[in-house]
N, C-alpha and C positions, 0 to 999 in steps of 0.2 A: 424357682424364683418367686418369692411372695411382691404379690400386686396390692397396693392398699389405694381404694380409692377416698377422696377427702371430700365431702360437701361437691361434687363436681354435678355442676348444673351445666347447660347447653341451651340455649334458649335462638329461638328463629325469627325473623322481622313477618308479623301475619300479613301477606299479601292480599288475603282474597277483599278484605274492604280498609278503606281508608279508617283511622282513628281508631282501631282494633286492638287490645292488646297484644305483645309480642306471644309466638308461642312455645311455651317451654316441654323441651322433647326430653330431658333428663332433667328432674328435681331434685336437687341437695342427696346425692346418690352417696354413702358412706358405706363401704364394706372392704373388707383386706380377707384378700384369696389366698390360702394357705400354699406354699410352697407344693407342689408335685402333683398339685389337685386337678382334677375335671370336674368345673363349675358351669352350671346350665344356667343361662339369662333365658328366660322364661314366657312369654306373654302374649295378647293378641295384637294382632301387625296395627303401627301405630302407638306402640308403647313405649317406645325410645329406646329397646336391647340395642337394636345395629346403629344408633348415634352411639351407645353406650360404648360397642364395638369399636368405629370411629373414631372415638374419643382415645383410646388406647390405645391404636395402632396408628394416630396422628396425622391421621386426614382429617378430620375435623380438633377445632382450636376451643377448649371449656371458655363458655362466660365467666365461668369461676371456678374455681376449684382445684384440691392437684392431684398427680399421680406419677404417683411410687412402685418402680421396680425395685424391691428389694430397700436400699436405703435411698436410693439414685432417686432426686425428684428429676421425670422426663416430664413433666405439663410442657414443656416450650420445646421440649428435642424435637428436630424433624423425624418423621418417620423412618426415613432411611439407616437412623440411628438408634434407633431402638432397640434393635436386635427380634422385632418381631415376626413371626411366618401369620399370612394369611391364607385363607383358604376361604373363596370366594365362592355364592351361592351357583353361577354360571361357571366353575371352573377358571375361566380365562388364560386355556392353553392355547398358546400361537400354532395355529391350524397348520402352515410352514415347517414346521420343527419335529423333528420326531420329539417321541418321549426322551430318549435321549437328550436330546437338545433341551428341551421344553425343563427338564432339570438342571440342566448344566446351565441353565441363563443365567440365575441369580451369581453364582460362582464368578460367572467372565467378567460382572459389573463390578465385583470388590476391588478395591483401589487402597493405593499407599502399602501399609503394613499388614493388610486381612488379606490380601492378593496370591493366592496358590497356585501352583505349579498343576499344570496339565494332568501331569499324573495323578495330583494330590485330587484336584479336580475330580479325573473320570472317578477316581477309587471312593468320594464322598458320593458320586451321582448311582455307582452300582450298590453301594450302603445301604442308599433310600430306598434306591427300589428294590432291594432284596425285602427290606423292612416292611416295605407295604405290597409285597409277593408281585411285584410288576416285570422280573431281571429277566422276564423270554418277550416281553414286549418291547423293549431298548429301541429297535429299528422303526417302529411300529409309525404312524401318522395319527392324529388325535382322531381322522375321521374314519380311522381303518378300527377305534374301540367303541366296544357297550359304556355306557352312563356310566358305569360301577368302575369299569379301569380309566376313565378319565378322571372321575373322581379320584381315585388312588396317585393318579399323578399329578395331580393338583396338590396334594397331600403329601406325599415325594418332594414335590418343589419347594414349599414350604420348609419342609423338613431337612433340605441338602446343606441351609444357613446354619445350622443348629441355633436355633432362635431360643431366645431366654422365654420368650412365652408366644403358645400358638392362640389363634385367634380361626375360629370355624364361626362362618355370617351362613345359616342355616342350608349346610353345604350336601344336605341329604333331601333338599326338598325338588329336585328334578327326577327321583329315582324312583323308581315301580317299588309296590310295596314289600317284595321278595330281594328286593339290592336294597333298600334300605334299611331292612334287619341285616341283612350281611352285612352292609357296611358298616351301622353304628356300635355291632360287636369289633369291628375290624380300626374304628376308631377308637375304642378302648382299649383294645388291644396295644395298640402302638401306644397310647399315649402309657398304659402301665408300663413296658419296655422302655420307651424314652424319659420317663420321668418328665416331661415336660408342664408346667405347669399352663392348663389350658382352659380359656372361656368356648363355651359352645353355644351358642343363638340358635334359636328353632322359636317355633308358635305351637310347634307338637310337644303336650305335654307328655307323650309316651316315649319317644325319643329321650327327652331330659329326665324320664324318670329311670328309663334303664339306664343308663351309663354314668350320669352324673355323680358326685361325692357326696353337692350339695346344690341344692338348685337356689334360684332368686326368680321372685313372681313379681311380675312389673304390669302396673297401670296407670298409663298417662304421664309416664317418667317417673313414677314414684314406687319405690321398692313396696310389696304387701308385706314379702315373709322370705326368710331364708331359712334354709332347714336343711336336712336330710331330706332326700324325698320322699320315703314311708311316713316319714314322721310329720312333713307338713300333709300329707296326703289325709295321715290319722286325724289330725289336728288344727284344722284350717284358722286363721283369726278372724277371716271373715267371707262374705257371702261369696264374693268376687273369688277368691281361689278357693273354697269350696267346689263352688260352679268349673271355674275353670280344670280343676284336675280331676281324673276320673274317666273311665271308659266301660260303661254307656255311663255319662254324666250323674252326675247326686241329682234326688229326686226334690222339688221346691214344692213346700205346702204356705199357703196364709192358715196359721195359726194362732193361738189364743192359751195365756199362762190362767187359770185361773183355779180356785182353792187348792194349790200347790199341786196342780195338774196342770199337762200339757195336752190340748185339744187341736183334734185334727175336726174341722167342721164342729158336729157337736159331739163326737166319741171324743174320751178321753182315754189318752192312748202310752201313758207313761204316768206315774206318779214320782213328781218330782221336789227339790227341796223347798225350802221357804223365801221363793222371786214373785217378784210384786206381781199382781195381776196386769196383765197387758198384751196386745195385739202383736206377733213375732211374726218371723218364714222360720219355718222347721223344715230344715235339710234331712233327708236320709240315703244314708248309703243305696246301693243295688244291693249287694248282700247282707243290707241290715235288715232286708225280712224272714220271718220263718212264716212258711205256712203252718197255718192255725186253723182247725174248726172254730175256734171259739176267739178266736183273735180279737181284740178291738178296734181293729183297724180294718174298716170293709171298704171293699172298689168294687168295680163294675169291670167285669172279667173280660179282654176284647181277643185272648188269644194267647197262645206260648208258641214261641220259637227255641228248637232244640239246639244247644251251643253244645254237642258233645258227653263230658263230663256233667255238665249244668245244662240248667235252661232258663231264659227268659222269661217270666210269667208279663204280660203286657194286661196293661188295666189305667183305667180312668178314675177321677176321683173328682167333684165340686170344688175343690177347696186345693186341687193341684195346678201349680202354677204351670208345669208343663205337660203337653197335650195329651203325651201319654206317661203313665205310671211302668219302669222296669225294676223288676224286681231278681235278683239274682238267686234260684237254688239250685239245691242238690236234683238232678236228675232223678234221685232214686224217688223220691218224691213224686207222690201221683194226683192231677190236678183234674178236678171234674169240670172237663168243658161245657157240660150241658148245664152248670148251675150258671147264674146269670151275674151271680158273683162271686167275690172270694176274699177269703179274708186270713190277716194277716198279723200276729205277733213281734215286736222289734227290737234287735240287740241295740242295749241301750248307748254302747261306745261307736255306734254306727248311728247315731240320730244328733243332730247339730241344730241350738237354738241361733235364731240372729235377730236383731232389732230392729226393729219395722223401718226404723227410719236411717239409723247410720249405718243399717247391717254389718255390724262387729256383734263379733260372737259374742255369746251370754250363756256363761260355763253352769251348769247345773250337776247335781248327785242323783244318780235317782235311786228313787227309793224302794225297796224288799217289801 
């Protein structure tokens, strides 16, 4: 089922003082979700995904704007018509009910002409849960499972409707970090097998970057970027998702463009094309450094941490906006902790200019 959202804004009366502007939690939100996809809504809490959420699944009403399942405009359908599953961040399995039951509920509410027969019933409630491997826990009580099998029946229930589009309101954020990789493999899983066309909400950019098709990066109600996620990863338009994706975060310099050089303090640390002279932040990746004897880029050495394969080189720098410098290599790589610093060489499709003041990106070539 393709979702098209149209100009859909949401906007809230500001309570906290009188004469206040209203506050707008979704901005002129424009994007159409392809047919069969897993789509990550993206951002830090306070940025309008779960009104966005909301807005879809028709608990909340757009100030304006509309929205399209497929050709069907639903802006005005009540919820209950939609045809959508949720899957709610707390679960909201009736503590009462087995999983059994806790499945079988939406079923017993259909009315009129959707109304199925007992059997048709159990035979859709054992479907789900074979689907999200829950069929020896059927008898079970929601306080008798782990996080991880509540979660799967939350997920099940959703899923007994056969819903034209699921809807996940960041339904992995109560799980230990070991059921949360099991499970957001075990959400992609089901959702390739069902082909259902699904939005997924999280503030975890590593969650939406594994499993997503295409992700959306939201600030203040306002889309930044939609992409692939390697691809906005590679390629950010600006400072705000730069920052925001990435694990251990892109490194921020105040920088300086000058004789078709890019300067970190007073090194200059790339030769780049013909951009006017002016004051920047220069992003760089974790694994946009090589160690260098002769690098141009020197820090003050405060330590390595060994990740395995790689290591962390940790280092400080005048001109670095966050407190400390990581820099990602290869293990093989041997760092003399007794010098007092270290220095550093840069792949140049790993280094991101932005503009001091609207920080949108400032595409440069660099030069051989």
């Amino acid at each position: 089922m393709k979702v098209v959202l149209q100009n859909l804004t949401k906007t809230f009366p500001n309570r906290s003082r009188k004469g206040q502007k209203e506050v707008i939690a979704v901005d002129h939100f424009d994007f159409e979700i392809p047919d069969g996809k897993l789509i990550g809504l993206l951002g830090p809490s306070g940025c309008g995904k779960s009104t966005t959420l909301n807005l879809l699944c028709g608990l909340l009403k757009p100030t304006s704007g509309k929205i399209f399942f497929g050709e069907e405009d639903v802006t005005d359908l009540p919820a209950e018509k939609r045809g959508v599953g949720v899957v709610f961040q707390n679960y909201a399995l009736y503590p009462h009910l087995t999983v059994k039951q806790n499945i079988l509920f939406p079923l017993e509410n259909l009315k009129g002409a959707r109304k199925l027969t007992k059997a048709r019933m159990l035979e859709r409630a054992n479907e789900a849960a074979r689907l999200v491997q829950i069929d020896d826990l059927m008898e079970r009580k929601p306080s008798e499972l782990s996080g991880g099998q509540q979660q799967r029946v939350a997920i099940a229930r959703a899923l007994v409707k056969m819903p034209r589009v699921l809807l996940l309101d960041e339904p992995l954020s109560n799980l230990d970090a070991r059921l949360r990789l099991q499970t957001r493999e075990e959400i992609r899983r089901i959702q390739k097998e069902t082909k259902i066309t699904t939005i997924f909400v999280t503030h975890d950019q590593e969650e939406a970057m594994s499993i997503s098709d295409r992700i959306v990066v939201m600030k203040q109600g306002v889309i930044q970027q939609i992409g692939r996620p390697q691809e906005v990863y590679d390629d950010p338009v600006n400072l705000f998702v730069a920052k925001f994706l990435g694990t251990p975060p892109i490194n921020i310099f105040e920088g300086k463009i000058k004789d078709r050089k890019l300067c970190i303090g007073e090194e200059a640390i790339l030769d780049i094309g013909d951009l006017s002279d002016q004051e920047v932040f220069v992003g760089i990746r974790p694994e946009g450094f090589v160690l260098c004897e002769n690098g141009p880029l020197r820090c003050s050495l405060n330590g390595v941490e060994v990740m395995g394969r790689d290591i962390s080189v940790v280092s400080t720098h005048s001109a670095s906006v966050n407190p400390t410098i990581r820099s990602i290599i290869s293990a093989e790589n041997k760092v003399d902790l007794s010098s007092p610093t270290v220095r550093f060489a840069l792949k140049p499709g790993k280094v991101f200019i932005f503009h001091k003041e609207t920080e949108e990106r400032i595409r440069f070539f660099a030069e051989k």
